[in-house]
C-alpha positions in Angstrom: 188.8 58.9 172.5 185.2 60.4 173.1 184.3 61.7 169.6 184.0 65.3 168.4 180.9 67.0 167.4 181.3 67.3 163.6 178.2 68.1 163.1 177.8 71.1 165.0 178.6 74.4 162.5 180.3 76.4 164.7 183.9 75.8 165.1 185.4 77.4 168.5 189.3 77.5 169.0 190.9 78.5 172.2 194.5 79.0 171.6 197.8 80.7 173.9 201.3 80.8 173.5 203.7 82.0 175.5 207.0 83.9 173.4 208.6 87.0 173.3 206.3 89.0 171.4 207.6 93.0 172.1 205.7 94.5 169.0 202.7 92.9 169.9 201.2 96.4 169.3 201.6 96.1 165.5 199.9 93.2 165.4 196.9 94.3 167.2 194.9 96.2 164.2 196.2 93.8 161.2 194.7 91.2 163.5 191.4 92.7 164.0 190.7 93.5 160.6 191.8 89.8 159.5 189.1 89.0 162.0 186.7 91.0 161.3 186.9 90.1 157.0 187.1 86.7 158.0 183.1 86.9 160.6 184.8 85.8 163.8 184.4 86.4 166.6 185.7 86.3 170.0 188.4 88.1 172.4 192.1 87.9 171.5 195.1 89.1 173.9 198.0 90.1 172.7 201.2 91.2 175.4 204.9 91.4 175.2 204.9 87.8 176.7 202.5 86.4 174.0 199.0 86.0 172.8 196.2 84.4 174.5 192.5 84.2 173.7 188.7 82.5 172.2 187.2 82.6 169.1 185.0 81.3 166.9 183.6 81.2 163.2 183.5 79.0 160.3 185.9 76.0 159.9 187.7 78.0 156.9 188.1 81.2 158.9 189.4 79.8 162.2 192.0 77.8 159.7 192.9 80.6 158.5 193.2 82.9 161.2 195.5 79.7 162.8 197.5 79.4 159.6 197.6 83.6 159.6 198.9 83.7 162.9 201.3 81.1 162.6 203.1 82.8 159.7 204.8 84.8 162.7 208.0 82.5 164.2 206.7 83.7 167.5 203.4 82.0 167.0 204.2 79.3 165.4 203.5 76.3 167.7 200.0 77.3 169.0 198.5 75.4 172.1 195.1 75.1 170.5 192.0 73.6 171.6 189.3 73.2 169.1 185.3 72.9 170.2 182.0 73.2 168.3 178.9 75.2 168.9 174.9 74.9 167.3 175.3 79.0 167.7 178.0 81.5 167.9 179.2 81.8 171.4 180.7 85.7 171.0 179.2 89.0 169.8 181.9 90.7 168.7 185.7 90.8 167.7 188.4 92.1 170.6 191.7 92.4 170.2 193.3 93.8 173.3 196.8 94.7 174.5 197.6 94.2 178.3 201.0 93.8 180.1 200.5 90.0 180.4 198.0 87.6 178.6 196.9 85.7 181.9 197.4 88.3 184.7 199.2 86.9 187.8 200.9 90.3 188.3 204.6 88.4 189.3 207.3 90.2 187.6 210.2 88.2 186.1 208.3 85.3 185.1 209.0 83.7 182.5 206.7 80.1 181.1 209.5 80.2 178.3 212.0 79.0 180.2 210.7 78.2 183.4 207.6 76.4 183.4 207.6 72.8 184.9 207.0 69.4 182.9 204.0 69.0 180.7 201.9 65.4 181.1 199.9 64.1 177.9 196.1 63.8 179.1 196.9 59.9 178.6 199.5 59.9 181.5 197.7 62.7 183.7 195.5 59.6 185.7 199.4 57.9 186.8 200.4 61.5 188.2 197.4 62.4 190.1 196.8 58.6 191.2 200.1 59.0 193.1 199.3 59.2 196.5 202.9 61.8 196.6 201.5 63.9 194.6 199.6 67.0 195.2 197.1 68.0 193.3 196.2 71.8 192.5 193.9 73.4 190.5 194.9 76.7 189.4 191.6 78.3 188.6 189.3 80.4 190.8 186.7 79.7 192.9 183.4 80.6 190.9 184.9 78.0 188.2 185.8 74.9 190.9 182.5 75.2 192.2 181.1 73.5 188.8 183.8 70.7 188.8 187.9 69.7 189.3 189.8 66.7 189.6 189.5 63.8 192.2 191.1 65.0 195.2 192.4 68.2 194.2 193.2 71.0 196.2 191.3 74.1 195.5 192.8 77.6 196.5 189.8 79.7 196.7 190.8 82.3 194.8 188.7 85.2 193.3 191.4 86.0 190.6 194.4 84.7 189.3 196.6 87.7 190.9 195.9 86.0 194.0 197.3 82.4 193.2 200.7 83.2 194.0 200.2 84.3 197.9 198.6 81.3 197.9 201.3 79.2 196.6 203.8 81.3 199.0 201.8 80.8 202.0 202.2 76.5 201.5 205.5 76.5 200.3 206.9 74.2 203.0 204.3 71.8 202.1 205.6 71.6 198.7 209.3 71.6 198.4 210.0 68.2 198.1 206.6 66.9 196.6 205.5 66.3 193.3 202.7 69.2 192.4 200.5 68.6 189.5 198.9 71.4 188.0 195.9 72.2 185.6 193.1 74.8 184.6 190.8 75.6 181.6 193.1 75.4 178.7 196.8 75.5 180.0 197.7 78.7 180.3 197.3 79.5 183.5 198.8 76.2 185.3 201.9 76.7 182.5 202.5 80.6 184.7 202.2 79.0 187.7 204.6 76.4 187.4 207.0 78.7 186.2 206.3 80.8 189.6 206.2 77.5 191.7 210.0 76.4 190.4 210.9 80.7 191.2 209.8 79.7 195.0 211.8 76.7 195.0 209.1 73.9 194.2 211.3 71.9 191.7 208.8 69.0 190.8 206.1 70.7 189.2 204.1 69.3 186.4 201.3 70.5 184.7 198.3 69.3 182.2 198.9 70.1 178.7 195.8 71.1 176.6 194.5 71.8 180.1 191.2 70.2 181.6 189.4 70.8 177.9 192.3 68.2 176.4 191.4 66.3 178.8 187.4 65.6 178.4 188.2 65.6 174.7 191.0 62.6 174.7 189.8 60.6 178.3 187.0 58.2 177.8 184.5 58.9 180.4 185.0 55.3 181.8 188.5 56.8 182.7 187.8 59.9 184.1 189.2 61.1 187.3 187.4 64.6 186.3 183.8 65.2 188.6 181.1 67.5 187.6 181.8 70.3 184.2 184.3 72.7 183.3 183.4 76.2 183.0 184.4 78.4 179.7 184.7 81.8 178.8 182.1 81.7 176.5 178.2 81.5 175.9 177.9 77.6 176.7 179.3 78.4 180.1 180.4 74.8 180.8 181.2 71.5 179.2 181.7 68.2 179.9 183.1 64.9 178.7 183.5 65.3 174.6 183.0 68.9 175.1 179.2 68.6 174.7 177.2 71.4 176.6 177.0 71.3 180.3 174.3 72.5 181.9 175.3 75.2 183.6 173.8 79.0 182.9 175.5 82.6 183.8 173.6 84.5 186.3 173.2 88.2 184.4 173.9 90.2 187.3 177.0 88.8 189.0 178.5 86.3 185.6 179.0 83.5 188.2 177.8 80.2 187.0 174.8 78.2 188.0 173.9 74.8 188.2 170.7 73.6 188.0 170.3 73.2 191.8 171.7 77.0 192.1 168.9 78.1 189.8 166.2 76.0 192.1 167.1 78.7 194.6 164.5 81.1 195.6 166.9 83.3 195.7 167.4 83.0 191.8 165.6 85.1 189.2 166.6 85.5 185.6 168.6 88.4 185.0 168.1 90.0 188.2 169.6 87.8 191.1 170.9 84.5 192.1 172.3 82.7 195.6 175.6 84.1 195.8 174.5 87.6 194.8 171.4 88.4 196.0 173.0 89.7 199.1 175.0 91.7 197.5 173.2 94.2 195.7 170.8 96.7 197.3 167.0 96.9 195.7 167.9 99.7 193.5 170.0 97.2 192.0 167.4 94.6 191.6 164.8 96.8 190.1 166.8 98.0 187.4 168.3 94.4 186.5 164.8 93.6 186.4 164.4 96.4 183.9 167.3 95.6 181.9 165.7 91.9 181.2 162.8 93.2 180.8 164.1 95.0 177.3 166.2 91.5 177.1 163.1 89.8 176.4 161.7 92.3 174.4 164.4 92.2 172.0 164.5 89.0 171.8 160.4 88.4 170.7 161.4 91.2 168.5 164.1 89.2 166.6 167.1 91.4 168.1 170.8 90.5 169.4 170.6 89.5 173.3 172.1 91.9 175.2 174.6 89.8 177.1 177.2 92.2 178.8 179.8 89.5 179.2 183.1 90.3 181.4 186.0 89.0 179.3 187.5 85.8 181.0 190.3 84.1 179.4 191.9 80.9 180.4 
């Protein structure tokens, strides 16, 4: 096992679980003030199908917050993944309430019952090794582009609404096969199982603790994984032992960068990169270009980056 950074004072958990949770709006201010007494930070969803989220703080506040949470029999049983951080990766405390904590926008799905057949990050190489098996990442495209697994199959997809048509579209070149599935932290692969085995795909597996279990517990010597995994949080991306990648978020679009992409001409900090450039008209430019401008201010002033994050879970 590739050894944790103990050292590092920031402790970051990201944690889902799927379970009926139909008062989930109750929950939603006792949790942010707990949050809030307790200095973390982060975004937390809470829906009728379960909670889903990232934080971080000190190693005594995320215990508690995992031991607060878990005092609710719904919780109990969190899929957590824990990381560390030289700086707080979050801003400030959400606690939302949508209609799902991963959207796929399926109704009747249900990961409680229905998901397919987890595999321990030991016995993930067997699967995927198996030249009957099919290989799928579940994430989007922006996120693949920085790394996925050996020979994986990569949908393309902008958002995770559209993983499903996907699926539907290469159903006949499923039934029958074994389909292993993975993304960030688990979440999202555990849904789409559950909506693979709803369209018929019966021998569906997916990667428990997700890709981040995976470059924690794999020795690199192992690894089927190629290139870093991108997060929903100020580091952007990881890699083996959930060190730092070395990946940056472009300000203007949030896509993430590699060090080649930021080589581009096309790239300038806070303004523009490759992907977007194209996309935005000069007015647009100009005033990211303003916007950084007061960025770097603040920051030779001592002040808080402004960061204007999209919130990402998953």
């Amino acid at each position: 096992m590739v050894p944790s950074r103990t050292d590092l004072p920031i402790k970051i958990a990201a944690l889902y679980r799927f379970a009926p949770l139909p008062r989930c709006r109750q929950l939603q201010e006792p949790l942010r003030a707990f949050c809030d007494r307790h200095g973390i930070r982060g975004t937390l969803i809470l829906a009728p199908e379960g909670i889903n989220g990232t934080v971080a703080g000190t190693d005594s506040a995320i215990d508690a917050l995992v031991a607060f949470l878990e005092t609710d029999s719904a919780l109990a049983g969190l899929e957590i993944k824990f990381s560390r951080s030289a700086e707080m990766p979050f801003h400030r405390m959400k606690v939302r309430i949508k209609r799902e904590i991963v959207t796929m926008g399926v109704d009747g799905i249900d990961p409680v019952e229905d998901a397919g057949d987890y595999v321990e990050p030991g016995e993930w190489n067997r699967l995927i090794d198996d030249p009957d098996t099919v290989v799928v990442d579940t994430r989007n495209a922006y996120e693949t582009a920085l790394g996925t697994f050996e020979g994986a199959l990569d949908p393309g997809t902008a958002s995770f609404r559209e993983f499903p048509a996907w699926a539907a579209a290469r159903r006949g070149e499923l039934v029958g096969r074994k389909v292993a599935m993975f993304c960030t932290g688990g979440i999202r692969c555990e849904k789409a199982t559950a909506y693979m085995k709803s369209i018929g795909v019966e021998q569906v597996f997916h990667l428990k603790g997700g890709i981040l279990k995976y470059l924690e517990q794999v020795p690199v010597d192992d690894s089927r994984w190629r290139g870093e995994c991108f997060v929903f949080d100020e580091r952007v991306s990881v890699t083996h032992g959930l060190g730092a990648g070395n990946a940056e978020l472009c300000r203007a679009c949030r896509r993430p960068l590699t060090p080649a992409d930021r080589a581009s001409s096309l790239y300038e900090v806070g303004v523009s990169c490759l992907h977007c450039h194209d996309e935005r008209s000069y007015a647009d430019r100009e005033r990211y270009a303003e916007r950084q401008r007061q960025v770097e201010l603040a920051a030779q002033r001592g002040g808080l980056r402004h960061i204007g994050r999209r919130d990402r879970s998953g």
